[in-house]
Legacy VTK file of the C-alpha trace (Angstrom):
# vtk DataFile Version 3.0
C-alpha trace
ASCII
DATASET POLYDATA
POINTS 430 float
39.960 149.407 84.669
36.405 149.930 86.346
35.912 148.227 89.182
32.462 146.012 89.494
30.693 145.590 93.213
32.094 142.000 93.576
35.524 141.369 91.925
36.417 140.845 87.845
36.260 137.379 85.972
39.017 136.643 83.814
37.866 135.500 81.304
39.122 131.687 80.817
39.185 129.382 84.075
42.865 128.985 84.345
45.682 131.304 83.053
48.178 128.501 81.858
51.010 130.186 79.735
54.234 127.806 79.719
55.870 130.992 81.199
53.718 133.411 83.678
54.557 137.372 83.135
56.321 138.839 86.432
54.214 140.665 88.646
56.199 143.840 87.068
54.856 142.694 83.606
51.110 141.396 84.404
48.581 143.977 84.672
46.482 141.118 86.951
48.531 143.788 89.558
48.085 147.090 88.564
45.846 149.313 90.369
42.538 150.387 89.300
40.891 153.641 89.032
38.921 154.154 92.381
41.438 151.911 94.737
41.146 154.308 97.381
37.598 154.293 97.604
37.410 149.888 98.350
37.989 149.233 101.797
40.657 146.929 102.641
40.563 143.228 101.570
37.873 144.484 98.660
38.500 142.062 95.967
39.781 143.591 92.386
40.064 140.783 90.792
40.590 137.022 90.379
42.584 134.050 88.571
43.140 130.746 88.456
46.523 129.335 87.913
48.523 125.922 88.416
51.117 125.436 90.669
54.237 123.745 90.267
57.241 122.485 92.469
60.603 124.720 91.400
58.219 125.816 88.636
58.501 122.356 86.830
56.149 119.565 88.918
53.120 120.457 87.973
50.795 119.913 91.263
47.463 118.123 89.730
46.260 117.888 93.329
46.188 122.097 94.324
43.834 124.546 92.918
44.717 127.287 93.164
42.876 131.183 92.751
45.310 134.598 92.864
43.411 137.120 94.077
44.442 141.156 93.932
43.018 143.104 96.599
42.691 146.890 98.185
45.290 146.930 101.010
47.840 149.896 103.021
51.224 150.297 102.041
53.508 151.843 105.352
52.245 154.998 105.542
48.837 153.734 105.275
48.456 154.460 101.578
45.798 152.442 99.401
47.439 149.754 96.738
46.816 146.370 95.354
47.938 143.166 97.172
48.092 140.042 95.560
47.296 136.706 97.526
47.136 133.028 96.390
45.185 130.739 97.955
45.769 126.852 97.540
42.224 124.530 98.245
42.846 120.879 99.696
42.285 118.142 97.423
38.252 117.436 97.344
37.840 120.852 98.427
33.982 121.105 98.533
32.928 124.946 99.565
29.814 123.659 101.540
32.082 122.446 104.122
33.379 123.093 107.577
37.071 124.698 106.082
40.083 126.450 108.190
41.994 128.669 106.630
45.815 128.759 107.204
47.553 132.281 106.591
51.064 130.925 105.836
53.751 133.716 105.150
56.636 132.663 102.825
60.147 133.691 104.014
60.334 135.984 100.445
63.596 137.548 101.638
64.075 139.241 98.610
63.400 142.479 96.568
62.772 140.769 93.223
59.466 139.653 92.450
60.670 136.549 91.283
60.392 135.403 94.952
56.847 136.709 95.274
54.786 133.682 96.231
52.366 134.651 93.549
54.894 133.912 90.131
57.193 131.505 92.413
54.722 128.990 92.647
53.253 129.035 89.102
54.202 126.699 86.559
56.460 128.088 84.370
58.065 130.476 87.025
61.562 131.006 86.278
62.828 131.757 89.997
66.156 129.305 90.652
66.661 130.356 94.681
63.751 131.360 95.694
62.521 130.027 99.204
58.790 130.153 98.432
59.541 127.322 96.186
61.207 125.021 98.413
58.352 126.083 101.081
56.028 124.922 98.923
57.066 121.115 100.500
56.002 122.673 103.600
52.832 124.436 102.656
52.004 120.232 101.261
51.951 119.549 104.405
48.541 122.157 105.569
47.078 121.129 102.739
47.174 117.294 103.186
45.761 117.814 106.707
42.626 119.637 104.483
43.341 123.110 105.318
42.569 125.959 103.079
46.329 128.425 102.770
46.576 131.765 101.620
49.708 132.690 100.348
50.214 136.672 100.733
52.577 138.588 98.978
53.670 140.042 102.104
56.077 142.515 100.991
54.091 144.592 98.439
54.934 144.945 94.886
57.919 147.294 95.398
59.281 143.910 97.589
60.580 145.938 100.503
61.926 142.872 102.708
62.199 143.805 106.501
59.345 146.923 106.070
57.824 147.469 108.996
53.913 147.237 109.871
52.765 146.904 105.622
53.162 142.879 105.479
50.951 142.844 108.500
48.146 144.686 106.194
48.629 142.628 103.154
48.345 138.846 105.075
45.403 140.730 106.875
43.928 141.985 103.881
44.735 138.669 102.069
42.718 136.969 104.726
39.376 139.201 104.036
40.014 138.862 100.379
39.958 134.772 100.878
36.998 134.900 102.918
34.892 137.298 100.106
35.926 134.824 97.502
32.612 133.354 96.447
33.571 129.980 94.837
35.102 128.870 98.556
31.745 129.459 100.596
33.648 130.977 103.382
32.187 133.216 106.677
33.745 135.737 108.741
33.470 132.763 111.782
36.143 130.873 109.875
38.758 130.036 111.933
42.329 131.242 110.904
45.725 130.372 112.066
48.620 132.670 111.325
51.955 130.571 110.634
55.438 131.866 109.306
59.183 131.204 109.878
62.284 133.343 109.627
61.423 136.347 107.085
57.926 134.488 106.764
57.721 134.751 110.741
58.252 138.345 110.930
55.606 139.306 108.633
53.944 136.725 110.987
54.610 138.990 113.766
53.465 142.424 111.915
49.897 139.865 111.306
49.623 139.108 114.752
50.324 142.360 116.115
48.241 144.703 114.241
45.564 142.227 114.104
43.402 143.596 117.325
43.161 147.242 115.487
43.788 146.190 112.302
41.443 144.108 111.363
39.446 143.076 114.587
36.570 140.917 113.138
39.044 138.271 111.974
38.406 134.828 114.153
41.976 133.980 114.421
42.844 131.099 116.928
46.591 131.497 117.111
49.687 132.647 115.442
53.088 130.282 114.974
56.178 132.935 115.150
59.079 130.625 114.026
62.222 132.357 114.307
60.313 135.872 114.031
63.875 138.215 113.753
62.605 140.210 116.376
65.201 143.334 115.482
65.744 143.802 111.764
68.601 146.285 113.077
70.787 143.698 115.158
70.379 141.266 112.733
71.599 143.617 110.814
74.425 144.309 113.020
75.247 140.071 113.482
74.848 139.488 109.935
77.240 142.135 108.425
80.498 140.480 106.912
79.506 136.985 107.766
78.532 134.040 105.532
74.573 135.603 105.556
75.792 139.145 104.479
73.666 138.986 101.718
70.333 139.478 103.623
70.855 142.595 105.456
72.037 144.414 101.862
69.305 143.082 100.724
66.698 144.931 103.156
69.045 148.205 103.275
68.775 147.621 99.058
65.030 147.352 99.387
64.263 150.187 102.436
66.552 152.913 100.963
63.224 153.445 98.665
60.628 153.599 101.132
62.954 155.806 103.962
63.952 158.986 101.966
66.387 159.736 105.150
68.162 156.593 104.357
68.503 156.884 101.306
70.144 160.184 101.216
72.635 158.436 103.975
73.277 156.271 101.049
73.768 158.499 98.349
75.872 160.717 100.582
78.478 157.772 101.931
78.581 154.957 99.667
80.774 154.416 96.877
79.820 153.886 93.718
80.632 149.942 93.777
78.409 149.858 96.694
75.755 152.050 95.030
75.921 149.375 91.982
75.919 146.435 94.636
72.727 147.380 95.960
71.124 148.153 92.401
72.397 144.687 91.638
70.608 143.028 94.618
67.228 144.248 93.077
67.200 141.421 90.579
68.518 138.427 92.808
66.918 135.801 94.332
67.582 134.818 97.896
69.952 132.066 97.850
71.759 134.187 94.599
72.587 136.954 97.095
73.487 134.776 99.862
76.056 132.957 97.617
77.442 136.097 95.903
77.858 138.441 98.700
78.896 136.122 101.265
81.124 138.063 103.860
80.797 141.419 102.494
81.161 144.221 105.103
79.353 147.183 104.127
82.673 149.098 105.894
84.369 148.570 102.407
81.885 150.382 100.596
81.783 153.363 102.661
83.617 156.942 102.795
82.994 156.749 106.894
83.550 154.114 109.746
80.208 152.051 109.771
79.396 152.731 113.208
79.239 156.442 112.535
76.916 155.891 109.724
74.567 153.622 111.663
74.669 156.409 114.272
73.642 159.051 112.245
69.431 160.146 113.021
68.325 158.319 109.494
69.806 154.793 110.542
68.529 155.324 114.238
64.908 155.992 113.109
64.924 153.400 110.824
66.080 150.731 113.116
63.575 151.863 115.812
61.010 151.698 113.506
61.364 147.956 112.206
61.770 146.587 116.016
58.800 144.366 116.518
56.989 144.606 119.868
55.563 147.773 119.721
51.841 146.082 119.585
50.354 142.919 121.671
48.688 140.046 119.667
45.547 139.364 121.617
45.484 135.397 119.340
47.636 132.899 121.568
51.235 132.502 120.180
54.027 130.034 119.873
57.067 131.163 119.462
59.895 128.987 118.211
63.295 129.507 118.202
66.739 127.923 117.924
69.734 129.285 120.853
72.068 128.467 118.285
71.066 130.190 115.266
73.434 131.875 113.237
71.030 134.121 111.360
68.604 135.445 113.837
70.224 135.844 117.515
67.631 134.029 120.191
68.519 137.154 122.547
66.459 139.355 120.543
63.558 137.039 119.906
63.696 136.698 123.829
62.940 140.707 123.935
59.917 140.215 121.622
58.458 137.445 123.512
59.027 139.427 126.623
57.529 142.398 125.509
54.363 140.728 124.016
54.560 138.951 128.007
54.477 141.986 129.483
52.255 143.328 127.673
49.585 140.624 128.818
49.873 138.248 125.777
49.539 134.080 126.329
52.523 133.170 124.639
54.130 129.582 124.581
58.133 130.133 124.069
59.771 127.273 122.934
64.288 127.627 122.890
65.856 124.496 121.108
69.193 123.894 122.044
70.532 120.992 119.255
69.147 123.031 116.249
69.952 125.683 113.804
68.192 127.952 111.871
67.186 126.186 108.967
67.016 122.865 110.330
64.877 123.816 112.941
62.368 124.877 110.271
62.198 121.177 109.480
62.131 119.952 112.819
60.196 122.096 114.645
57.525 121.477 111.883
55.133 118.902 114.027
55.539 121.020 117.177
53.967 123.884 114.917
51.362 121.945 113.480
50.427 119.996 116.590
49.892 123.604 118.620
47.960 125.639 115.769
45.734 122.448 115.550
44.965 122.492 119.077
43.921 126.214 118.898
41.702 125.232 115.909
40.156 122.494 118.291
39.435 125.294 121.203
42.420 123.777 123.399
43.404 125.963 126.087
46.558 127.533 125.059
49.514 126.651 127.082
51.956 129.751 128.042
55.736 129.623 129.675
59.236 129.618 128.157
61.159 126.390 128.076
64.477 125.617 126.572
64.527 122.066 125.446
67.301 119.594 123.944
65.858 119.209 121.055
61.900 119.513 119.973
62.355 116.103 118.211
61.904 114.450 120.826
58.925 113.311 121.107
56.853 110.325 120.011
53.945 112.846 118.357
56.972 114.326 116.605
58.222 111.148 114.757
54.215 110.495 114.049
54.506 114.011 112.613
58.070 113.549 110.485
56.502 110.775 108.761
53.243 112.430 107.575
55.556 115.092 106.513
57.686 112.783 104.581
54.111 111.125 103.083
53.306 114.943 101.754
56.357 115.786 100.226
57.466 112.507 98.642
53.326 113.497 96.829
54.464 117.403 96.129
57.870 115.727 94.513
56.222 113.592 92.075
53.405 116.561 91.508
50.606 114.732 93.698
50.172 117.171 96.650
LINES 1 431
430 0 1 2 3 4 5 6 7 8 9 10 11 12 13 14 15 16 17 18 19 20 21 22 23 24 25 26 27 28 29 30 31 32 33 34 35 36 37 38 39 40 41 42 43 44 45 46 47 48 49 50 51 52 53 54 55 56 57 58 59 60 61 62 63 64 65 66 67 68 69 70 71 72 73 74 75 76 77 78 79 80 81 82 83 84 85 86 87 88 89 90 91 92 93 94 95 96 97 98 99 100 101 102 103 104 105 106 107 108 109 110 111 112 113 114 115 116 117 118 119 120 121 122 123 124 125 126 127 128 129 130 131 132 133 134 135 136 137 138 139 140 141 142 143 144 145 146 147 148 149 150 151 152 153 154 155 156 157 158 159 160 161 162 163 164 165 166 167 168 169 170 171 172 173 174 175 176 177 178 179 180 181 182 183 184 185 186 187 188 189 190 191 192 193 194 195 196 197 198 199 200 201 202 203 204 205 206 207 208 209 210 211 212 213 214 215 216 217 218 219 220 221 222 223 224 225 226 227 228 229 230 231 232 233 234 235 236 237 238 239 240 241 242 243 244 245 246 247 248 249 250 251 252 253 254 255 256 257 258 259 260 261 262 263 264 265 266 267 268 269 270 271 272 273 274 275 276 277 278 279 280 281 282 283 284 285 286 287 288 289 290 291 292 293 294 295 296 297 298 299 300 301 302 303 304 305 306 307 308 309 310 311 312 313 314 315 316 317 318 319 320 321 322 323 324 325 326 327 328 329 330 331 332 333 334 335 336 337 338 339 340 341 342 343 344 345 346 347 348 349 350 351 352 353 354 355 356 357 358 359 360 361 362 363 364 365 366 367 368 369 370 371 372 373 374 375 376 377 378 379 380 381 382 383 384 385 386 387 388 389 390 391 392 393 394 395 396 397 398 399 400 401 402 403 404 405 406 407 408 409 410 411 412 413 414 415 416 417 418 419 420 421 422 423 424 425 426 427 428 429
């Protein structure tokens, strides 16, 4: 496919099919001859498409465009990312508009939990978070932001990558702000929001934002539950009730580290060989449920803690550890001390190394919370901070560990907009 100097029309306004190809299907994804000459964020082309809640509740108040875009793989290689980007209600592209980068927690190697065919009407994804986030995202948009939905973990859906979901949300952001129809600047102001798998990518955005992609205004980043180490969650995670999510990033990175996967091939069994093909096709909550408490110990010919010592494992764990760059956007980190997924000590050692490294960072530890509640909680707190930064507050910085950040009076004000928004996204009225 040619490319043109701005981006390709499709043809009809919306593409409405009762049931949306997946992104391994629909050429709207496939690269184009030239990629590697477009610089990053260079439109490819565009799409409009309805949303729907679970892929059922059709959303009459969202519009929504997809649009596939030049962007860097790991090893700085060009390919196409795919963002969506959702428009208020009364969206008028003459107006004063903030743009929200909000990173799903994907999770996931099958691109059934992209953002990009989870949303759609018609998407056939039963346990995919982006769906149930989508009750969330309600939320930005009722407050009249503009949210771009990145596709943070690349086609190949390599969930816990390193440094690549930081080029795709930054690249997503350029491609939203070339978009013609939205009337957009490069002095928009953009906030950077994500929790759990969505608040690492977060982190990758943040920190490879100040070489990255410098000329982006962005007025803060919210790092909910950010994982911090990929390789002790790993470690916590490992025949517990979660087991499912580190297979699924060992699944996903023995494609993209050819040291692991020769560690693979050499000491797993063939069940555990089959296990990880299997994990390819599940959604989130499907390989949460089906390989709760697996150890991978049973599925290797050596101990487990001589594998993970071997040189592959070691360099791959170093290289997902967050931390290695400073955001120079304010932060708030969020996080619960009793989380059973993602251990607060190693989000401490992120915040402390962004700290050290001269970042303003406000550090908020909830004691009365867990990991997915405090996604719900914590959700005013977020809001209420990344609005601030929007309105050029000075950004507060310190670590506190509180009883619970519910308890405020802004925070019930908050819970009840939030129940407004989601009763609307529930009845297809976001």
């Amino acid at each position: 496919m040619a490319l043109s100097s701005a981006h390709d029309q499709v043809e009809s306004a919306y593409v409405d099919t009762a049931r949306p190809l997946r992104p391994q299907d629909d050429p709207f994804y496939e690269a184009p001859t030239g990629l590697a000459a477009l610089a990053p964020g260079s439109i490819i082309r565009t799409r409009q498409v309805r949303i729907a809640f679970l892929g059922l509740v059709p959303q009459r108040g969202i519009t929504a465009w997809q649009l596939a875009h030049r962007s860097n793989d790991l090893n700085g290689e060009p390919e196409v990312a795919v963002t969506t980007v959702l428009l208020p209600r009364d969206f008028q592209p003459e107006g004063q508009h903030r743009v929200i980068a909000y990173q799903c927690a994907i999770d996931a190697i099958s691109d059934k939990c992209f953002p990009s065919y989870a949303l759609r009407r018609g998407a056939r994804s039963w346990g995919a978070l982006p769906q149930f986030e989508l009750l969330l995202i309600a939320e930005f948009l009722a407050r009249g932001y503009v949210v771009t939905l990145s596709d943070h973990e690349g086609r190949g859906g390599y969930f816990g990558a390193p440094r690549e979901p930081g080029h795709r949300v930054l690249d997503g952001i350029r491609a939203t702000l070339r978009l013609p129809e939205l009337g957009l600047d490069d002095g928009t102001p953009i906030g950077i929001f994500g929790y759990s798998g969505g608040g690492m990518a977060s982190s990758w955005a943040a920190e490879l934002a100040p070489t990255y992609a410098p000329e982006l205004n962005l007025v803060g980043a919210v790092l909910g539950s950010p994982v911090g180490d990929p390789g002790e969650a790993f470690l916590k995670l490992n025949g517990g009730l979660n087991a499912g999510l580190p297979a699924l990033v060992v699944s996903g990175l023995r494609h993209i580290y050819p040291g692991l996967g020769r560690v693979i091939r050499q000491h797993a069994s063939v069940d555990g060989q089959r296990r990880l093909d299997a994990l390819e096709e599940m959604t989130t909550v499907s390989a949460v449920a089906r390989y709760a408490y697996d150890d991978f110990d049973d599925y290797l010919d050596s101990a487990l803690a001589d594998v993970l010592a071997s040189p592959e494992v070691l360099e791959v764990f170093d290289d997902l550890r967050l931390g290695k760059n400073v955001p120079d956007c304010p932060l708030l980190v969020l996080q619960s001390v009793n989380d059973q997924i993602i251990d607060v000590d190693d989000v401490d050692v992120q915040v402390g190394t962004y700290v050290d490294g001269g970042a303003r960072v406000r550090y908020l530890r909830d004691r009365l919370s867990e990991h997915i509640s405090l996604m719900v909680i914590g959700m005013p707190t977020m809001l209420d901070w990344l609005e601030q930064r929007f309105l050029g507050g000075e950004a507060p910085t310190g670590t506190s560990t509180v009883s619970s950040v519910a308890g405020s009076a802004r925070a019930w004000a908050g819970y009840l907009h939030l129940v407004g928004s989601t009763a609307r996204t529930l009845v297809g009225r976001a």
